[in-house]
ChimeraX commands (.cxc) that place a marker at each C-alpha (Angstrom):
marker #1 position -18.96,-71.42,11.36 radius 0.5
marker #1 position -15.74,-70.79,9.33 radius 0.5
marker #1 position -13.08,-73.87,9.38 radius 0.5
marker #1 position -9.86,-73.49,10.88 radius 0.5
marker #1 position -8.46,-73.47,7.46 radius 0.5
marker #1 position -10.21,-70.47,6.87 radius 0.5
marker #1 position -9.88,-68.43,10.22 radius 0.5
marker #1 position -5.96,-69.52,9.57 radius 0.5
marker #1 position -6.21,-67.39,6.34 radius 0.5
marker #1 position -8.00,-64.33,7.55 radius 0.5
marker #1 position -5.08,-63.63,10.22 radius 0.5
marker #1 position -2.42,-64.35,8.10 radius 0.5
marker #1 position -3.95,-61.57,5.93 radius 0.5
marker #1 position -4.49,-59.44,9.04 radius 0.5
marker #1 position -0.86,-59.64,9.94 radius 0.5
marker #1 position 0.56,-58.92,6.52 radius 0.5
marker #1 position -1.71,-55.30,6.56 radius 0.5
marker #1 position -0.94,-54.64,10.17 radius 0.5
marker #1 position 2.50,-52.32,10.72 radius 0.5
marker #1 position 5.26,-54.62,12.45 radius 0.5
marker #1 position 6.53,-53.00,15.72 radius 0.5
marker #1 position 9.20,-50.52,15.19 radius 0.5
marker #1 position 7.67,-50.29,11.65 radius 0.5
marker #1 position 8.40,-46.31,10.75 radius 0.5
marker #1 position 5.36,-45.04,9.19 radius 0.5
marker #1 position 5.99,-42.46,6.48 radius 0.5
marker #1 position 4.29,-39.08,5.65 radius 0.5
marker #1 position 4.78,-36.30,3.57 radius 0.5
marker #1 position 7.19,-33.55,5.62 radius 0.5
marker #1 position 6.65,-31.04,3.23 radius 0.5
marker #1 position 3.19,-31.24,2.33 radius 0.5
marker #1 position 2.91,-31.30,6.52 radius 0.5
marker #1 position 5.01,-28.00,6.73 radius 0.5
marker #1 position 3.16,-26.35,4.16 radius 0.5
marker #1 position -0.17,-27.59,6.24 radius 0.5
marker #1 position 0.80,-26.14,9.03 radius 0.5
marker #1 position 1.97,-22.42,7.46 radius 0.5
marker #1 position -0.86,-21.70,6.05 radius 0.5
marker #1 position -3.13,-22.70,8.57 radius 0.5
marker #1 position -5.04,-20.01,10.25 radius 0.5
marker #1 position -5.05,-18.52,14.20 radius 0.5
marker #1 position -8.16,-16.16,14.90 radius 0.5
marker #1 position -8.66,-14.34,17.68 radius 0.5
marker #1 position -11.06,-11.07,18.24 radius 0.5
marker #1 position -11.74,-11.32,14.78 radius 0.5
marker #1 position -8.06,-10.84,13.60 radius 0.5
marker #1 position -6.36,-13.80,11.71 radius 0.5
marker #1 position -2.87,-14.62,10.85 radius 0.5
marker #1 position -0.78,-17.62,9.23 radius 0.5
marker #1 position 1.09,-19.95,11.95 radius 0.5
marker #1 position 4.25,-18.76,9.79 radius 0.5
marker #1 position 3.35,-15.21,10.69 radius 0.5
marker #1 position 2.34,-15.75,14.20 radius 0.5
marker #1 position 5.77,-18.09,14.88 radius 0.5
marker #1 position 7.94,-14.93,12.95 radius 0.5
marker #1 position 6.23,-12.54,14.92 radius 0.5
marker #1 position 6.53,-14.36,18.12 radius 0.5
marker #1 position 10.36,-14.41,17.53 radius 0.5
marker #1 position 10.64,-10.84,16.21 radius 0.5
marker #1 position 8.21,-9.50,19.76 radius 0.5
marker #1 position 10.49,-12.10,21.87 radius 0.5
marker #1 position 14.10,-12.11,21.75 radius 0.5
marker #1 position 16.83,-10.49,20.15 radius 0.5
marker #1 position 17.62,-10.69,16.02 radius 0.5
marker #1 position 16.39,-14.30,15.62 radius 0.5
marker #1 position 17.07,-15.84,13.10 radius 0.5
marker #1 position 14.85,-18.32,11.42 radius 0.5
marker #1 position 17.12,-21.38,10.53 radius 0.5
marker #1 position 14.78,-24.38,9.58 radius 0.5
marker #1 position 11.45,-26.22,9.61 radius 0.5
marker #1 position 11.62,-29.55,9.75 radius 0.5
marker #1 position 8.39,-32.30,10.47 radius 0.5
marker #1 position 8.30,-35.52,11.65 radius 0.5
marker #1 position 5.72,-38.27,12.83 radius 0.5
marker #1 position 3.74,-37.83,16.12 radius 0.5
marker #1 position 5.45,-40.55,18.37 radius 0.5
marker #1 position 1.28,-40.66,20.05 radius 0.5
marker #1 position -0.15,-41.21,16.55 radius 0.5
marker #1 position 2.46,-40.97,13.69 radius 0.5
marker #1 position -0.34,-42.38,11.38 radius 0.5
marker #1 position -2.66,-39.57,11.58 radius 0.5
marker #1 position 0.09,-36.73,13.60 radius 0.5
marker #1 position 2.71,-35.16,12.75 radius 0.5
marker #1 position 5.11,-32.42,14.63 radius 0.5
marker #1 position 6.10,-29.64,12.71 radius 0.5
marker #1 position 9.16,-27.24,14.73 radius 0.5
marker #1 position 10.43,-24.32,13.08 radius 0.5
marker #1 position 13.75,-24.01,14.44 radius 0.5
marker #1 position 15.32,-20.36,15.12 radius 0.5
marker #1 position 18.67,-18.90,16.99 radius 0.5
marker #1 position 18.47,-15.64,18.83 radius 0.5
marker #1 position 21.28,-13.78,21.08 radius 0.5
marker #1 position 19.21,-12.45,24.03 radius 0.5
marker #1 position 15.77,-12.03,25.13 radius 0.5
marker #1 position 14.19,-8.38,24.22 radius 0.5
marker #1 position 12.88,-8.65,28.01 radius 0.5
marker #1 position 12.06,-10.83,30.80 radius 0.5
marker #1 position 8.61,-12.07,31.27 radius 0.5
marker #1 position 7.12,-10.95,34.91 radius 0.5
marker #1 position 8.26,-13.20,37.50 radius 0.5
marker #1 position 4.46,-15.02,37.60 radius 0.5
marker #1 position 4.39,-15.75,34.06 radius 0.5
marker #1 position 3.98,-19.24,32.99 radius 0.5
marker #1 position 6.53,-18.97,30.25 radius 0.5
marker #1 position 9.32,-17.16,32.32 radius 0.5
marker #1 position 11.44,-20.01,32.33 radius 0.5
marker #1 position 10.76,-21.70,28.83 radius 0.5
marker #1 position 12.33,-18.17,27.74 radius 0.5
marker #1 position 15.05,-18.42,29.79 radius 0.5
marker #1 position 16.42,-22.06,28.48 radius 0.5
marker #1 position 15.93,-20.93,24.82 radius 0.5
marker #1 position 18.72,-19.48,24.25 radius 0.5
marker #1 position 20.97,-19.95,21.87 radius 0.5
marker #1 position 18.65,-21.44,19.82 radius 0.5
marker #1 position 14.99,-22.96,20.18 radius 0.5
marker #1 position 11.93,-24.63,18.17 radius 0.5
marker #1 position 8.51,-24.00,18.30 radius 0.5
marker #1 position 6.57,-27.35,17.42 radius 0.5
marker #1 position 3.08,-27.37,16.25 radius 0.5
marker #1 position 1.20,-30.41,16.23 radius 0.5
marker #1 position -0.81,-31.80,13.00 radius 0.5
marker #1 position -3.64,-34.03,13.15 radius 0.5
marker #1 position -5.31,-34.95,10.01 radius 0.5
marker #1 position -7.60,-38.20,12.08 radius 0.5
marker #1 position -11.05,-36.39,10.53 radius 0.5
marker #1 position -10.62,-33.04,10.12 radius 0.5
marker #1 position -7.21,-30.99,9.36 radius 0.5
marker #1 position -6.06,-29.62,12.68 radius 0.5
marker #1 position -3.29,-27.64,14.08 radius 0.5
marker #1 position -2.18,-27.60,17.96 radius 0.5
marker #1 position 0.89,-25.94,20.28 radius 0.5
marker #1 position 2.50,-28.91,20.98 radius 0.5
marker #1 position 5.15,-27.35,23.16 radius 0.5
marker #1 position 5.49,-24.31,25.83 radius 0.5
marker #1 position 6.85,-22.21,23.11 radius 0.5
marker #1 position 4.41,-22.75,20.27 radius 0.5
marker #1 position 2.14,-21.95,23.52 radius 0.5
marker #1 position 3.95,-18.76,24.26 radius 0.5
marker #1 position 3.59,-17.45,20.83 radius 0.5
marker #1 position -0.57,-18.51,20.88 radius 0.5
marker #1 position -0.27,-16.44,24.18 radius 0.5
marker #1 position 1.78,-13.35,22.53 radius 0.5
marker #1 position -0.50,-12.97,19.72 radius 0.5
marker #1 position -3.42,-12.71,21.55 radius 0.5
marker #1 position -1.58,-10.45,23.41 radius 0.5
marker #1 position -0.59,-8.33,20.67 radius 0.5
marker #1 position -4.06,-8.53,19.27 radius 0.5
marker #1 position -5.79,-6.74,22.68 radius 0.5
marker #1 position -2.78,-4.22,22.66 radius 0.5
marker #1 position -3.71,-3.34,18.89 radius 0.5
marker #1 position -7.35,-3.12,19.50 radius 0.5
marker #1 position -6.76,-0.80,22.51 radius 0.5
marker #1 position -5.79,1.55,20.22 radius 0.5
marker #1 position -8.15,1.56,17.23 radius 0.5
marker #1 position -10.60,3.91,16.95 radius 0.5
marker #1 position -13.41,5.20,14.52 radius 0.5
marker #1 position -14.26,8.02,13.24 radius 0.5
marker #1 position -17.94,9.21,13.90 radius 0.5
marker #1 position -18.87,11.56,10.47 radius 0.5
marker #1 position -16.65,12.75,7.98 radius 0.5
marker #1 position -13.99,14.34,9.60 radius 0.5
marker #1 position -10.51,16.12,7.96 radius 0.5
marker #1 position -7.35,15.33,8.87 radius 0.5
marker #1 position -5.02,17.90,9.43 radius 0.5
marker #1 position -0.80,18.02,9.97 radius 0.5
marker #1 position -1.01,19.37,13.44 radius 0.5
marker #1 position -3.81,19.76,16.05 radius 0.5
marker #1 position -5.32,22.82,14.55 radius 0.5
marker #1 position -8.28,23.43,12.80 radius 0.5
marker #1 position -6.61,26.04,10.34 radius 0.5
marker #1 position -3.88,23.45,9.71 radius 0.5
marker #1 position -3.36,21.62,5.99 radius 0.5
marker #1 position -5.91,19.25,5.31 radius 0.5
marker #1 position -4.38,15.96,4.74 radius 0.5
marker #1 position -7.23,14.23,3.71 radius 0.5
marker #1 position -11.01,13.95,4.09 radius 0.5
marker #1 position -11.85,10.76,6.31 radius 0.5
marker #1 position -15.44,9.18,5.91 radius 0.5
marker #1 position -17.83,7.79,8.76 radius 0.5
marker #1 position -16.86,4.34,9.83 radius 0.5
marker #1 position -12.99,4.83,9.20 radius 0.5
marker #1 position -10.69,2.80,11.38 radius 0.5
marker #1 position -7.45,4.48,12.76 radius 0.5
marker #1 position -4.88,3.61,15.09 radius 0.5
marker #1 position -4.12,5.88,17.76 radius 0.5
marker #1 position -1.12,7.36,18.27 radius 0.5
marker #1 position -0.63,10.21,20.84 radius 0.5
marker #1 position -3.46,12.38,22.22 radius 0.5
marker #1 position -2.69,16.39,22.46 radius 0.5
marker #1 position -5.34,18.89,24.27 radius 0.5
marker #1 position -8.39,17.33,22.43 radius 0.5
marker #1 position -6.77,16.23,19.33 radius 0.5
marker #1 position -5.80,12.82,18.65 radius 0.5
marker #1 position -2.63,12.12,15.84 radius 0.5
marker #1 position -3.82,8.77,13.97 radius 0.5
marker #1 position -2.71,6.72,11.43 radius 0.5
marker #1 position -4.42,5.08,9.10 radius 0.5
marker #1 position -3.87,1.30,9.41 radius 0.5
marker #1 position -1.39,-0.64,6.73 radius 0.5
marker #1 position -0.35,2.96,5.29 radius 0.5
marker #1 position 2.49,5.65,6.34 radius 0.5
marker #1 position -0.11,8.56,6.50 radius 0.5
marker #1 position -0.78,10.02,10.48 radius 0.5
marker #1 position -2.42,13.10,10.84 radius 0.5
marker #1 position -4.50,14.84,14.08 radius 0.5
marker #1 position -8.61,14.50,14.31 radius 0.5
marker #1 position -10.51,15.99,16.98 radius 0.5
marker #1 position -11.14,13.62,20.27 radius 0.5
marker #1 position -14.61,14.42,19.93 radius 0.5
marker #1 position -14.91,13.17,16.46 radius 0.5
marker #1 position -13.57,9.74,17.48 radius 0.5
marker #1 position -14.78,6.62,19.24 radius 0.5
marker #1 position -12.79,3.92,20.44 radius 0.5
marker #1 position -13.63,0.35,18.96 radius 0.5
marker #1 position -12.95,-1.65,22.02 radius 0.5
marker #1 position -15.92,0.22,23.32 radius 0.5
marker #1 position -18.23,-1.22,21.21 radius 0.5
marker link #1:1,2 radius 0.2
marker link #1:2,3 radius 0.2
marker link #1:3,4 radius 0.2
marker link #1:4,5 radius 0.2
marker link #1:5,6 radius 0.2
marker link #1:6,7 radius 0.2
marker link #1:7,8 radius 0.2
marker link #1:8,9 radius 0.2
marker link #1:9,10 radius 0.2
marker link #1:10,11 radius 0.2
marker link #1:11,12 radius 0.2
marker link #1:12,13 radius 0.2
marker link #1:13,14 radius 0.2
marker link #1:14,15 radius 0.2
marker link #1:15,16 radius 0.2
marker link #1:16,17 radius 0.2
marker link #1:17,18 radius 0.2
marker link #1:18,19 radius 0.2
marker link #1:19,20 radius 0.2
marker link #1:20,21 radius 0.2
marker link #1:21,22 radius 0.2
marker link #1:22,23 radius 0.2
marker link #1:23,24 radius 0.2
marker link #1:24,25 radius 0.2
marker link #1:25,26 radius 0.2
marker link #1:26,27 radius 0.2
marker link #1:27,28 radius 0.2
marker link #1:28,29 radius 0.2
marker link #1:29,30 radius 0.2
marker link #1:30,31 radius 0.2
marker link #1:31,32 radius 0.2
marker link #1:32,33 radius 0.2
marker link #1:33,34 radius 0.2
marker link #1:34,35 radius 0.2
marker link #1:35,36 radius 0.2
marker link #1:36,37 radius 0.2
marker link #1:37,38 radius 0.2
marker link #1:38,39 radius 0.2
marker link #1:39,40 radius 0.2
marker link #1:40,41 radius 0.2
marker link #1:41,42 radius 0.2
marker link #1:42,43 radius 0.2
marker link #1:43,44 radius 0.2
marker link #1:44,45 radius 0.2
marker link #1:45,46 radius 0.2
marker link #1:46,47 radius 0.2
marker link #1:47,48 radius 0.2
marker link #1:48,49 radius 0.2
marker link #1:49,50 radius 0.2
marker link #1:50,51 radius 0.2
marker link #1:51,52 radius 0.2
marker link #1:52,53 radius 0.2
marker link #1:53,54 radius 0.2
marker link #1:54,55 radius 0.2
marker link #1:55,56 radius 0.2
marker link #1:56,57 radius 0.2
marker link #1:57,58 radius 0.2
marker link #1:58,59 radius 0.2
marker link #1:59,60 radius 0.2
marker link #1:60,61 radius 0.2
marker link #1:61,62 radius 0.2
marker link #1:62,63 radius 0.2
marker link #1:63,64 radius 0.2
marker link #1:64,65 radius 0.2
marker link #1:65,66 radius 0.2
marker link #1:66,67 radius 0.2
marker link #1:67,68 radius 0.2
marker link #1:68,69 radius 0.2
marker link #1:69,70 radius 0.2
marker link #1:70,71 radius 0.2
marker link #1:71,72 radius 0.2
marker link #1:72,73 radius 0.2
marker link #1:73,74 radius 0.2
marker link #1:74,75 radius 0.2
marker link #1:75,76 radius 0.2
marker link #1:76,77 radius 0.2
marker link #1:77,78 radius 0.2
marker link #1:78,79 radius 0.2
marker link #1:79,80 radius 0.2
marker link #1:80,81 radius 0.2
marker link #1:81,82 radius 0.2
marker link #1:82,83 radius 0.2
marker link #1:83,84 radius 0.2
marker link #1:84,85 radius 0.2
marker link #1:85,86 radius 0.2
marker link #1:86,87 radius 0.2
marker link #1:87,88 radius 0.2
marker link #1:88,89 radius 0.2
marker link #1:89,90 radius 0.2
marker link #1:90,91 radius 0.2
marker link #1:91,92 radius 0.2
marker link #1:92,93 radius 0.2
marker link #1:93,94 radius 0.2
marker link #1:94,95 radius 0.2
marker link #1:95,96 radius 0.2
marker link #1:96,97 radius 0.2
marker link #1:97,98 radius 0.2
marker link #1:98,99 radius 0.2
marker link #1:99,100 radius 0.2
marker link #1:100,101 radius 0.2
marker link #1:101,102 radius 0.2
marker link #1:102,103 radius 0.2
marker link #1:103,104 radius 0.2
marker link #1:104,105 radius 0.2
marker link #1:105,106 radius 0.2
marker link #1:106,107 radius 0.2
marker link #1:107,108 radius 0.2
marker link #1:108,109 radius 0.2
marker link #1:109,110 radius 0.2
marker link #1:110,111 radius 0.2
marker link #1:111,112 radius 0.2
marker link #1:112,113 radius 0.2
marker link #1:113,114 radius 0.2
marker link #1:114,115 radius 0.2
marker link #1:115,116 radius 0.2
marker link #1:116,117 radius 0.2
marker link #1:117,118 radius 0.2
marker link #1:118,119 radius 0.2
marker link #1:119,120 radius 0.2
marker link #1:120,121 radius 0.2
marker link #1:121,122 radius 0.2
marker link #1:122,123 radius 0.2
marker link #1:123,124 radius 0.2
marker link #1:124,125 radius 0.2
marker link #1:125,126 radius 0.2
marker link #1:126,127 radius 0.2
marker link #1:127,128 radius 0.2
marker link #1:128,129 radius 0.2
marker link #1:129,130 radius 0.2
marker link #1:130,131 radius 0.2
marker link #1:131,132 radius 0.2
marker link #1:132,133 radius 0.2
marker link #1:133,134 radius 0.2
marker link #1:134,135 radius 0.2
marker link #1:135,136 radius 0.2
marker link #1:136,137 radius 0.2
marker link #1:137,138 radius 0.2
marker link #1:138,139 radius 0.2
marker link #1:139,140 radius 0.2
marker link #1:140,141 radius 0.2
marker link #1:141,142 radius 0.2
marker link #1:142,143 radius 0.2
marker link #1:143,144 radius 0.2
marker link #1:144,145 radius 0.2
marker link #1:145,146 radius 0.2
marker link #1:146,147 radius 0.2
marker link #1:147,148 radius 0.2
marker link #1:148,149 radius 0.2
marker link #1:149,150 radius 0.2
marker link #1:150,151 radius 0.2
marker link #1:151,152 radius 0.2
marker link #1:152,153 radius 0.2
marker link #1:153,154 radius 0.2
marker link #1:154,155 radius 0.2
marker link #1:155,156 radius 0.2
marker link #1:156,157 radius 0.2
marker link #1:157,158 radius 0.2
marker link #1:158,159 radius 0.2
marker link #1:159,160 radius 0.2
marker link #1:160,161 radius 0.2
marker link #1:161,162 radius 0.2
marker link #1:162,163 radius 0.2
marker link #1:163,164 radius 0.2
marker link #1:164,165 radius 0.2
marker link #1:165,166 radius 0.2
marker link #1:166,167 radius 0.2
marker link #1:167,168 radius 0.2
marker link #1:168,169 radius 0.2
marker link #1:169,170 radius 0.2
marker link #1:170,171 radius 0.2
marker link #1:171,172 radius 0.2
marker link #1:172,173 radius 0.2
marker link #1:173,174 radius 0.2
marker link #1:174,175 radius 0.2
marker link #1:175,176 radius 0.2
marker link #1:176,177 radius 0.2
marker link #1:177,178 radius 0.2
marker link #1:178,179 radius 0.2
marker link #1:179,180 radius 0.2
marker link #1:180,181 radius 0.2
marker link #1:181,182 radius 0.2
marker link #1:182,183 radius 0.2
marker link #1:183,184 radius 0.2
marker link #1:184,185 radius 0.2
marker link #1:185,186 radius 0.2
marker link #1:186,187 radius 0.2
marker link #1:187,188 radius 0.2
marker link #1:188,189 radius 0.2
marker link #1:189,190 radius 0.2
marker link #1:190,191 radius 0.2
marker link #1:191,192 radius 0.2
marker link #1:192,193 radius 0.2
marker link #1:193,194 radius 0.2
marker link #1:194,195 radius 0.2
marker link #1:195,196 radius 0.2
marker link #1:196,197 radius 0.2
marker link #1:197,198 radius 0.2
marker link #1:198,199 radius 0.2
marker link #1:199,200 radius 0.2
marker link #1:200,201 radius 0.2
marker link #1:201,202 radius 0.2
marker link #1:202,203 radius 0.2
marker link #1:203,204 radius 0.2
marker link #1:204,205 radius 0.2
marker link #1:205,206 radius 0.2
marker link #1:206,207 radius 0.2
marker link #1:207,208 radius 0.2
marker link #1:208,209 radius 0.2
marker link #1:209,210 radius 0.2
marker link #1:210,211 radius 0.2
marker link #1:211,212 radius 0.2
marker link #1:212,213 radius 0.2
marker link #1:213,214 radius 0.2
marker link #1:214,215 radius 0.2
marker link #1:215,216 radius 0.2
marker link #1:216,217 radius 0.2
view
């Protein structure tokens, strides 16, 4: 059995390790921030950075925000292994109101002039990245959003198919398009569809018939 003299030392060493109360326990803000911007939201297969998903979020949302800080702190629940990372932004207006059910009608509402979207960073096990608030919720909730909008309107094309600068089949070739291509639609005209191909400037028309949408599949 250990003495007294012995148990005596063990706690004395246990309380110089332990954190005194109010003890403020330090992390690394900017390696946090950086953490949490690259991190990566996936949904239906399409992926983007928190940083891009908070921008866009603002951009979709309200009117000219304006991105003024990020700034991280401790997680008051666990500031050992949490932290809470808010990117800070002003905007004058919303772009529109939500629909009178949403769940985020009134966390728009009380953002203005200025608001902060704060993302939650546990790094207990495993590196992991959590809306903390209703607005980093919002913007989980826009994206997706945004996402199903976007795949509403890709399509594919079926076999090599040309397209053309108006819906004609005489019309200027534009260019040659092979099986498998993936297009956004843009307008449909008497069995022609006008398409753009994604992350360029180039739109042209492709018959209906020669298309298939992707969130058919």
């Amino acid at each position: 059995m250990p003495s007294a003299r012995d148990l005596g030392l063990f706690l004395c060493a246990a309380l110089t390790l332990a954190p005194t109360p109010g003890q403020r326990i330090q992390r690394n803000s900017a390696l946090d921030i950086s953490r949490v911007k690259a991190a990566q939201c996936e949904y239906r297969g399409i992926t983007a950075s928190v940083e891009e998903l908070t921008r866009a979020y603002a951009i979709e949302i309200y009117q000219k925000p304006a991105l003024v800080r990020w700034e991280a702190c401790p997680s008051p629940s666990d500031p050992e292994h949490e932290a809470l990372v808010t990117v800070i932004f002003t905007a004058e207006g919303l772009k529109s109101v939500p629909p009178e059910d949403s769940p985020f009608r009134e966390t728009r509402d009380q953002a203005l002039p200025s608001f902060g979207v704060t993302w939650r960073l546990s790094d207990l096990s495993a590196q992991r990245i959590a809306a903390h608030d209703e607005y980093a919720q919002d913007a989980l909730a826009t994206f997706q959003r945004t996402v199903d909008a976007l795949l509403a309107r890709m399509v594919y094309s079926l076999s090599p198919v040309q397209l053309r600068a108006t819906p004609a089949p005489d019309q200027e070739i534009l260019a040659t398009l092979e099986p498998g291509t993936a297009l956004m639609q843009e307008e449909e005209r008497a069995g022609w569809v006008r398409v753009r191909i994604p992350a360029t400037p180039t739109t042209g028309w492709v018959p209906q018939d020669q298309l298939r949408a992707l969130s058919h599949e």
